[in-house]
PyMOL Python script that loads the backbone (N, CA, C, O; Angstrom):
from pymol import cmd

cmd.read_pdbstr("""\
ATOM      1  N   UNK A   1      88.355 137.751 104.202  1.00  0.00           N
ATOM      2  CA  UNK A   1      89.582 137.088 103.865  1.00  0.00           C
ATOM      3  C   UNK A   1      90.103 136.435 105.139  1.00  0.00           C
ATOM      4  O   UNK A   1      90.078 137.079 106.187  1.00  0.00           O
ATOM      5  N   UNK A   2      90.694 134.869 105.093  1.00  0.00           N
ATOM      6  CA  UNK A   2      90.874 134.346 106.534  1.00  0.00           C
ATOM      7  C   UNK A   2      92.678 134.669 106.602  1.00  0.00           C
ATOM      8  O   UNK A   2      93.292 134.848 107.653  1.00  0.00           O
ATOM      9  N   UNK A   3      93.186 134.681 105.446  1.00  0.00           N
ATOM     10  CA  UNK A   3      94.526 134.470 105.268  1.00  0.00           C
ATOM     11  C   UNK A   3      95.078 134.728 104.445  1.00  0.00           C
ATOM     12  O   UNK A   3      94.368 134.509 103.463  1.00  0.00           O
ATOM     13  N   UNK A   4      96.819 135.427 103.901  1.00  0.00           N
ATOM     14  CA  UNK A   4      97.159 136.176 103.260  1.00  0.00           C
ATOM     15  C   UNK A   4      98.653 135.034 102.563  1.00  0.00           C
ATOM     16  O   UNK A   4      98.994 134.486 103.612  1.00  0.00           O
ATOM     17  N   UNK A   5      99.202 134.706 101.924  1.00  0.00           N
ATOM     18  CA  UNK A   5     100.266 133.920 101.406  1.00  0.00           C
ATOM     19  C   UNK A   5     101.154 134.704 100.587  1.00  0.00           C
ATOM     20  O   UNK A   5     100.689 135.690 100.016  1.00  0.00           O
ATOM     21  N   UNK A   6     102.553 134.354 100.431  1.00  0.00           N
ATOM     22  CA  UNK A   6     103.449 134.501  99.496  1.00  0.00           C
ATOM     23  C   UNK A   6     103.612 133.156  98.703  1.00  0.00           C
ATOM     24  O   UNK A   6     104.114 132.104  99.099  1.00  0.00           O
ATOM     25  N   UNK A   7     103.083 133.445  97.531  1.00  0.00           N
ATOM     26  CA  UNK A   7     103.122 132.340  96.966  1.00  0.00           C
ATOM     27  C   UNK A   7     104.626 131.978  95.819  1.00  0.00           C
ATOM     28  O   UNK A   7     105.059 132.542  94.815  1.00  0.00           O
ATOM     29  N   UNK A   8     105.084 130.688  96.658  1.00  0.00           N
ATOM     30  CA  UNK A   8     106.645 130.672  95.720  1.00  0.00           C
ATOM     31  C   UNK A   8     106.499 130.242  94.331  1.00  0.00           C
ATOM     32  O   UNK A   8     107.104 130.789  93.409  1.00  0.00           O
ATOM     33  N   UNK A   9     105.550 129.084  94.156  1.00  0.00           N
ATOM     34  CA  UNK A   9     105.624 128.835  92.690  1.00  0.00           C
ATOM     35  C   UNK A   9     104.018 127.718  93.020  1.00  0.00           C
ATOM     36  O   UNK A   9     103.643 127.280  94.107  1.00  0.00           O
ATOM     37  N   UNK A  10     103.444 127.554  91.804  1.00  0.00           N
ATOM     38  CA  UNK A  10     102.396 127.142  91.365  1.00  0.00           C
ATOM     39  C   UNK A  10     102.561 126.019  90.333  1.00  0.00           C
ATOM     40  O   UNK A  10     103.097 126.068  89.226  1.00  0.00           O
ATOM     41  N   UNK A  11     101.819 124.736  91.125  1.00  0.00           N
ATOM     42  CA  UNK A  11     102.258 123.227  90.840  1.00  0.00           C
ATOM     43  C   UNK A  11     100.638 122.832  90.289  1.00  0.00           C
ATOM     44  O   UNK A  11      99.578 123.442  90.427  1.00  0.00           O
ATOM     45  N   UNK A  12     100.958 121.579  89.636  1.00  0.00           N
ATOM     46  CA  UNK A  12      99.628 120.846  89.065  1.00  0.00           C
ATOM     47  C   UNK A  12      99.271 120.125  90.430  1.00  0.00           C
ATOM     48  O   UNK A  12     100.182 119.690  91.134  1.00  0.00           O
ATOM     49  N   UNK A  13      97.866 119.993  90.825  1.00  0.00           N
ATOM     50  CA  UNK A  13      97.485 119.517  92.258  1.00  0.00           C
ATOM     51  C   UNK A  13      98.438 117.512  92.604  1.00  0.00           C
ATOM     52  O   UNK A  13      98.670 116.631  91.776  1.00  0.00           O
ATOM     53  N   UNK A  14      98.653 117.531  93.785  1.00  0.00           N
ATOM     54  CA  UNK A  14      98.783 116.534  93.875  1.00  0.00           C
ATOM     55  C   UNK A  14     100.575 116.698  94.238  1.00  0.00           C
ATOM     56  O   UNK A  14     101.045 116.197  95.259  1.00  0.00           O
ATOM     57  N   UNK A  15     101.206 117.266  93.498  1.00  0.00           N
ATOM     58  CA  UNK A  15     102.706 117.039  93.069  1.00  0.00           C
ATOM     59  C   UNK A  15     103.416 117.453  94.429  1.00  0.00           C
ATOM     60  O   UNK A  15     104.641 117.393  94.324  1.00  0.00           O
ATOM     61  N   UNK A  16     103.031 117.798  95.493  1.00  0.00           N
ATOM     62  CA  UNK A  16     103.211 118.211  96.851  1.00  0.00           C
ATOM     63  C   UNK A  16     103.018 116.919  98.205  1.00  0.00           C
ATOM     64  O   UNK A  16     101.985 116.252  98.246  1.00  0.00           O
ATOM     65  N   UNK A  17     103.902 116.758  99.013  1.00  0.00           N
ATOM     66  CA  UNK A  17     102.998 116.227 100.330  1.00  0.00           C
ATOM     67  C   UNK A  17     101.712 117.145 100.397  1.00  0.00           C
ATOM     68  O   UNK A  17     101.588 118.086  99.612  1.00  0.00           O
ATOM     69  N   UNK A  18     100.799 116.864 101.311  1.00  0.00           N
ATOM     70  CA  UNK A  18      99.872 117.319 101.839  1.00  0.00           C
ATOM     71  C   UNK A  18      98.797 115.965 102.503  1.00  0.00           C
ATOM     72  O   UNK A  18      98.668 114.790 102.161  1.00  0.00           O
ATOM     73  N   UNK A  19      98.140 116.813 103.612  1.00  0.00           N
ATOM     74  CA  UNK A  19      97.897 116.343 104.369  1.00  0.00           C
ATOM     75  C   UNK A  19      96.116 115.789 104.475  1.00  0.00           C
ATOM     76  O   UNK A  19      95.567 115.035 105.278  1.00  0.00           O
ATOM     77  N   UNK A  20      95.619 116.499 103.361  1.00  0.00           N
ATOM     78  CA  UNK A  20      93.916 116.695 103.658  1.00  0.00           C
ATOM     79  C   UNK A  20      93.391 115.048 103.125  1.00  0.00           C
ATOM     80  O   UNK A  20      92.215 114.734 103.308  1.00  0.00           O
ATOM     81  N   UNK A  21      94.201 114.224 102.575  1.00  0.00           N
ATOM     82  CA  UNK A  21      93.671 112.877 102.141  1.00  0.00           C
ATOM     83  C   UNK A  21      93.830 113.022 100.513  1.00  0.00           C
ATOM     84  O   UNK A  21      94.434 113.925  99.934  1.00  0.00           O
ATOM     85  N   UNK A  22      93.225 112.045  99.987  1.00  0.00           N
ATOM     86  CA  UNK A  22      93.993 111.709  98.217  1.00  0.00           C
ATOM     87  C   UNK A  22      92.804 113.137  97.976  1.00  0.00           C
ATOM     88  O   UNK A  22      91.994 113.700  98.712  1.00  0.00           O
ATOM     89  N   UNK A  23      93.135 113.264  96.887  1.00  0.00           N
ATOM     90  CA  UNK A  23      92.846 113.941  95.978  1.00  0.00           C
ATOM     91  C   UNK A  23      92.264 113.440  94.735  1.00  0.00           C
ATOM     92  O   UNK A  23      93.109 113.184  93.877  1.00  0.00           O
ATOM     93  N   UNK A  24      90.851 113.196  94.353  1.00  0.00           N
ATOM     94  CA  UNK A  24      90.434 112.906  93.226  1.00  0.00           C
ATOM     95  C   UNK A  24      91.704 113.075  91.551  1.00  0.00           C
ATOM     96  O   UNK A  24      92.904 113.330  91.658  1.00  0.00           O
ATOM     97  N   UNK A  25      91.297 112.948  90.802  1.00  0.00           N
ATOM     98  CA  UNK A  25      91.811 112.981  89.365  1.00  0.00           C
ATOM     99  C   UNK A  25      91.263 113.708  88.641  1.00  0.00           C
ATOM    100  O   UNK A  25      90.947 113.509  87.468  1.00  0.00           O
ATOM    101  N   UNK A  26      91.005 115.158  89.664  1.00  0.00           N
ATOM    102  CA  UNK A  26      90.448 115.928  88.278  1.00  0.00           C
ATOM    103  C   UNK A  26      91.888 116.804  87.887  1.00  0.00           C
ATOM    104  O   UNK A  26      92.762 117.232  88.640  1.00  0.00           O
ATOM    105  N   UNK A  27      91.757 116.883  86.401  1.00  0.00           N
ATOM    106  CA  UNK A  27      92.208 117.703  85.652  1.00  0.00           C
ATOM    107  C   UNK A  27      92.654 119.547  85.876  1.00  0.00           C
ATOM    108  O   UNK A  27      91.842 120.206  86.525  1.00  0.00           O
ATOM    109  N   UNK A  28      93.425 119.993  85.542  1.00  0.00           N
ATOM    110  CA  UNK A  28      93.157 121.480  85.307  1.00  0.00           C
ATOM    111  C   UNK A  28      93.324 121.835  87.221  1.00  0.00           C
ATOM    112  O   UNK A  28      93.315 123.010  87.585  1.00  0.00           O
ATOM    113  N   UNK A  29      93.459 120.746  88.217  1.00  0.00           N
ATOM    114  CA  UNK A  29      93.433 121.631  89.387  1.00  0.00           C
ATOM    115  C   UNK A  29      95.146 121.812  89.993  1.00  0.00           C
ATOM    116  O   UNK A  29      96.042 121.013  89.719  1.00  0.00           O
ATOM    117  N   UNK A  30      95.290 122.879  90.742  1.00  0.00           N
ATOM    118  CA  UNK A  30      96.762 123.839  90.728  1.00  0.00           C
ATOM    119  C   UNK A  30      96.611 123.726  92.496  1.00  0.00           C
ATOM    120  O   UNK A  30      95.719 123.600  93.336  1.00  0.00           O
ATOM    121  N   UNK A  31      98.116 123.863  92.426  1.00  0.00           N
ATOM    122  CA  UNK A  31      98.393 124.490  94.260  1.00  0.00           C
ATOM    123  C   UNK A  31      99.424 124.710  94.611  1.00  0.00           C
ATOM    124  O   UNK A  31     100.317 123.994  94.159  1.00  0.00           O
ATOM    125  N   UNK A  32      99.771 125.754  95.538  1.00  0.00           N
ATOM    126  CA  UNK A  32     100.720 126.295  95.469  1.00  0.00           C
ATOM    127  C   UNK A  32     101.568 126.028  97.110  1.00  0.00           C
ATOM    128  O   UNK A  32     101.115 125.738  98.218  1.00  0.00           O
ATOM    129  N   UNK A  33     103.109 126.314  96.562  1.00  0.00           N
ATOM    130  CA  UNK A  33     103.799 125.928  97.712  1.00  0.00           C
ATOM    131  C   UNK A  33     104.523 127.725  98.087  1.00  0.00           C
ATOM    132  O   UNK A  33     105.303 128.263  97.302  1.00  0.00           O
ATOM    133  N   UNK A  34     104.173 128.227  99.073  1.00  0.00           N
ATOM    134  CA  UNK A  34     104.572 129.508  99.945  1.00  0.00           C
ATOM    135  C   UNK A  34     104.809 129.396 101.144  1.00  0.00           C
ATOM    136  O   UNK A  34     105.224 128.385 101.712  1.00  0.00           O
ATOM    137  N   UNK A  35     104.503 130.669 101.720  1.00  0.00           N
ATOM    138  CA  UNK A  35     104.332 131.068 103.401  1.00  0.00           C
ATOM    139  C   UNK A  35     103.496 132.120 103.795  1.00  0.00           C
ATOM    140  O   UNK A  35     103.224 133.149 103.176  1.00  0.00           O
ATOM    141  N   UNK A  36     103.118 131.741 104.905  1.00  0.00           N
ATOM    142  CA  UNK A  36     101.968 133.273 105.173  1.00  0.00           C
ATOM    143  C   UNK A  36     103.078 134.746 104.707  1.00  0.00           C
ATOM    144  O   UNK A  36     104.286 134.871 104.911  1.00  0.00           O
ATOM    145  N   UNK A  37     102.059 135.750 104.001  1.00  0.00           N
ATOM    146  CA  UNK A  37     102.817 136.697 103.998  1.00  0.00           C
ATOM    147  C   UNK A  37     103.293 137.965 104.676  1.00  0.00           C
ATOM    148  O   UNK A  37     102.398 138.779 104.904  1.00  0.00           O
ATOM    149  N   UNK A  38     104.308 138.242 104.982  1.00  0.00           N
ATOM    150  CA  UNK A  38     104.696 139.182 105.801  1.00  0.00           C
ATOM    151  C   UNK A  38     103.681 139.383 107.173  1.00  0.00           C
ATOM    152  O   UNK A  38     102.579 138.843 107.280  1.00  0.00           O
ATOM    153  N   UNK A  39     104.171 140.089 107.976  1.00  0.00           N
ATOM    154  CA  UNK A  39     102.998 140.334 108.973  1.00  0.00           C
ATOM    155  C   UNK A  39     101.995 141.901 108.520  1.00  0.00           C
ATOM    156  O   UNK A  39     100.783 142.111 108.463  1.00  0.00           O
ATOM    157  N   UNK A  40     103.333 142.847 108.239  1.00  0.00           N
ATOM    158  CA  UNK A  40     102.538 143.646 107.728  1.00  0.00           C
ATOM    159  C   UNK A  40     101.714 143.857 106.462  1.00  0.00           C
ATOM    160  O   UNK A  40     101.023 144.864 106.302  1.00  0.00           O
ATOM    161  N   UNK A  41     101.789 143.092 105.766  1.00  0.00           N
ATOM    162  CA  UNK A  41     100.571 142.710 104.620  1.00  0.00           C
ATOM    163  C   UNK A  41      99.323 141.938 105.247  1.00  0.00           C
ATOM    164  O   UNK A  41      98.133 142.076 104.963  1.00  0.00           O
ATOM    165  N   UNK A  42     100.079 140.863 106.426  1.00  0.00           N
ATOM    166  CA  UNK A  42      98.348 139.780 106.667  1.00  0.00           C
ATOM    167  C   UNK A  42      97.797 140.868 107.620  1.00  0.00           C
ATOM    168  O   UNK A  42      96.582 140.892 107.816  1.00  0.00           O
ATOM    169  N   UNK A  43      98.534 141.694 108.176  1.00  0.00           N
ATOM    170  CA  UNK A  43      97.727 142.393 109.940  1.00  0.00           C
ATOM    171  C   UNK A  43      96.547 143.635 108.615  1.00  0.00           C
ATOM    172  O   UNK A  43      95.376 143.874 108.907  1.00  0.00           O
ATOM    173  N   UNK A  44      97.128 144.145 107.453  1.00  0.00           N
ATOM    174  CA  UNK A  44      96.050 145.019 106.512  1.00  0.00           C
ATOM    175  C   UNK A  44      95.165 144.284 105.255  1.00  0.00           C
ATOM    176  O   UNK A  44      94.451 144.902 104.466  1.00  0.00           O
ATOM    177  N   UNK A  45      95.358 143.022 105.262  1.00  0.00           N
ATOM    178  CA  UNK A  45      94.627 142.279 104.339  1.00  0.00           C
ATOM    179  C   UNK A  45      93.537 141.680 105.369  1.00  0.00           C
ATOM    180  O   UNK A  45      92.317 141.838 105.348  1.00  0.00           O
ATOM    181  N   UNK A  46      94.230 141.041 106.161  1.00  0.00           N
ATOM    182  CA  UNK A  46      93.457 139.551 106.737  1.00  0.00           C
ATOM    183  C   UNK A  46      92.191 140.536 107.634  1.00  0.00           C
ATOM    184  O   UNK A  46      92.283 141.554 108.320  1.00  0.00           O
ATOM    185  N   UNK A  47      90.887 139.555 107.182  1.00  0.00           N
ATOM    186  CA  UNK A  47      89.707 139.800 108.342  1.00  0.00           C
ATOM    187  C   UNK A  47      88.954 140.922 107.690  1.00  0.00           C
ATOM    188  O   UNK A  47      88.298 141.652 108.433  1.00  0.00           O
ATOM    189  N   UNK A  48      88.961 141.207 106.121  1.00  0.00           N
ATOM    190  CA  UNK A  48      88.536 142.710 105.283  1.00  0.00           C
ATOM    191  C   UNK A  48      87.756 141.483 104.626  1.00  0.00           C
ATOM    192  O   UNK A  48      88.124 140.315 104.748  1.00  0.00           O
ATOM    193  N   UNK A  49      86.638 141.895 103.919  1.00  0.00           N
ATOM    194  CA  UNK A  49      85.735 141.287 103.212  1.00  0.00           C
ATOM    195  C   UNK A  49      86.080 141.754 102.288  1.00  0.00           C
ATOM    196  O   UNK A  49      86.602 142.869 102.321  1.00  0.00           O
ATOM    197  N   UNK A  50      85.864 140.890 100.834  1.00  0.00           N
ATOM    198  CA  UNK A  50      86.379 140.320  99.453  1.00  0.00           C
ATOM    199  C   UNK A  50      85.283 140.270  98.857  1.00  0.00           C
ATOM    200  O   UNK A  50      85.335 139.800  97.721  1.00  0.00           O
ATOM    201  N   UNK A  51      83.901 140.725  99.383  1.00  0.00           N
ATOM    202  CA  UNK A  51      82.678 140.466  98.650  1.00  0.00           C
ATOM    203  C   UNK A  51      83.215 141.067  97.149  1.00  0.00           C
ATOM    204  O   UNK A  51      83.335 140.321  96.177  1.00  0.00           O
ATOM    205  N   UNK A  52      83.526 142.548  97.102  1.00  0.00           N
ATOM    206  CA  UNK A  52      83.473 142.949  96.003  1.00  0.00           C
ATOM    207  C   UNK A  52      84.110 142.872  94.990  1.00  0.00           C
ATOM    208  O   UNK A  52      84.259 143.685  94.078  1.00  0.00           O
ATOM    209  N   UNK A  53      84.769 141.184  95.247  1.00  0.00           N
ATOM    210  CA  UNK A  53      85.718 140.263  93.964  1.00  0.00           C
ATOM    211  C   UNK A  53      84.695 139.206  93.510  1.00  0.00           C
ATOM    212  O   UNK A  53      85.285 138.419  92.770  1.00  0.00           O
ATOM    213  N   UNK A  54      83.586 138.919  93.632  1.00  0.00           N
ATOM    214  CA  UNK A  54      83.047 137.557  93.352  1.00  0.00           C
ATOM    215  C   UNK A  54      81.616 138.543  93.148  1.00  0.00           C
ATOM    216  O   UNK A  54      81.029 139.450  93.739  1.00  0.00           O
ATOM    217  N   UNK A  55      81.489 137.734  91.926  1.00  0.00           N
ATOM    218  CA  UNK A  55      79.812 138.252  91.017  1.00  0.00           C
ATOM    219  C   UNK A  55      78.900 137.300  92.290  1.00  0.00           C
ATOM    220  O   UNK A  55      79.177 136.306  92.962  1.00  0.00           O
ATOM    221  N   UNK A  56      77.745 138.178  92.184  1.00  0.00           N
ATOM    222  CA  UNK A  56      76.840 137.812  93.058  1.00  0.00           C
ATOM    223  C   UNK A  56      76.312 135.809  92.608  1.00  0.00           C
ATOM    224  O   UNK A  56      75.886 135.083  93.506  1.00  0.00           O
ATOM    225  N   UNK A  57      76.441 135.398  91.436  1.00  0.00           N
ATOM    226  CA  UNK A  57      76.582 134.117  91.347  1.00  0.00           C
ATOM    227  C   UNK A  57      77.418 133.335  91.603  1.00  0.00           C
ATOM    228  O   UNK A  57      77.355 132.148  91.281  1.00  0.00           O
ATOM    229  N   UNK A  58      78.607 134.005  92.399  1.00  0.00           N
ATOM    230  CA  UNK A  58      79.627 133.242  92.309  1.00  0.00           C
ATOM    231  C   UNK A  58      79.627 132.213  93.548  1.00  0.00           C
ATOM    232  O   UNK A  58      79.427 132.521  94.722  1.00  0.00           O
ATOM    233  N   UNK A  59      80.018 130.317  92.803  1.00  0.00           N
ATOM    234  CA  UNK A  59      79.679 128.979  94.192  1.00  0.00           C
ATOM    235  C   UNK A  59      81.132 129.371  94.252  1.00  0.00           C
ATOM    236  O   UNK A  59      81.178 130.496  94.749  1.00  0.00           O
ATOM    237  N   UNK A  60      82.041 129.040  94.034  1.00  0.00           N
ATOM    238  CA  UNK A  60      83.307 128.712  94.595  1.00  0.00           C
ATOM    239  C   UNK A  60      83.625 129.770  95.558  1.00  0.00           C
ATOM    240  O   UNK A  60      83.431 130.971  95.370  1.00  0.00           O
ATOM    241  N   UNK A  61      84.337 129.008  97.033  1.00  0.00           N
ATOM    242  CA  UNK A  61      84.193 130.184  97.978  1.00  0.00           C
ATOM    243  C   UNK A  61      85.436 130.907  97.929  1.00  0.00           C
ATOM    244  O   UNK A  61      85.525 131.898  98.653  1.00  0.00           O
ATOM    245  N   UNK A  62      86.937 130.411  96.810  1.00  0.00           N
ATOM    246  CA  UNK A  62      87.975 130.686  97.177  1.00  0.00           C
ATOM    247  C   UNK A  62      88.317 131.576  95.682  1.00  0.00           C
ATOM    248  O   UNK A  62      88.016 131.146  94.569  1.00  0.00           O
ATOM    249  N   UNK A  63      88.752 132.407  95.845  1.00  0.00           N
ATOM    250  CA  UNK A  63      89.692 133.312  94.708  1.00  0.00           C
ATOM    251  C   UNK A  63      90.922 133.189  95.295  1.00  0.00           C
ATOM    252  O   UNK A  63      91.247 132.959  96.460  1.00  0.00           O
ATOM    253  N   UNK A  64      91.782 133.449  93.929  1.00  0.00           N
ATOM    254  CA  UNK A  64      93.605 134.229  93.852  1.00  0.00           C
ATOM    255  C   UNK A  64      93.099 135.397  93.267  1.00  0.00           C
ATOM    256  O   UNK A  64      92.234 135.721  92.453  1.00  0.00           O
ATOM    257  N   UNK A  65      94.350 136.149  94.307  1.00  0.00           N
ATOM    258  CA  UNK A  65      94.128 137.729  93.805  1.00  0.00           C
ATOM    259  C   UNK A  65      95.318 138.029  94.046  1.00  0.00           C
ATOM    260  O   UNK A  65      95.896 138.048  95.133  1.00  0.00           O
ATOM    261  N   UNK A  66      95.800 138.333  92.754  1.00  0.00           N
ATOM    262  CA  UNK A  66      97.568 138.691  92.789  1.00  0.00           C
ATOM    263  C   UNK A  66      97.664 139.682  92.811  1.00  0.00           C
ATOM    264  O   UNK A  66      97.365 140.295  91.786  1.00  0.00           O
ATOM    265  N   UNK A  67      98.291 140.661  94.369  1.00  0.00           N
ATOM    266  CA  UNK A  67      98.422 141.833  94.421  1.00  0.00           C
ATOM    267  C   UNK A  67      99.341 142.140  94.799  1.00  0.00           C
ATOM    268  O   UNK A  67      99.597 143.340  94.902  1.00  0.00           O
TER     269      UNK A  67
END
""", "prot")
cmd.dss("prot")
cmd.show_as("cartoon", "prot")
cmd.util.cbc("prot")
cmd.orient("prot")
């Protein structure tokens, strides 16, 4: 895990500034506007491996895991 968020609310992609360049027109994609979370949640989350959330087929490198 590189990084830990409080996530405030969850938008259809696009509906935000951001900085990474346009964004294609696909459908169905989400993103969220937060802040890193707490220190004492990222200093016991952040830098722990997540293997054992993603099936061994799994391409996409990113999960949400609402905990």
């Amino acid at each position: 895990m590189q990084e830990v968020y409080q996530v405030a609310t969850w938008l259809p992609a696009g509906s935000t500034f951001f900085s990474r360049g346009m964004l294609d027109d696909s459908p169905g994609r989400w993103e969220f506007v937060g802040q890193k979370a707490p220190e004492e949640i990222r200093n016991k989350d952040n830098d722990h491996s997540v293997e054992h959330l993603f099936p061994k087929s799994a391409q996409n490198p990113i999960k949400y895991v609402n905990v």
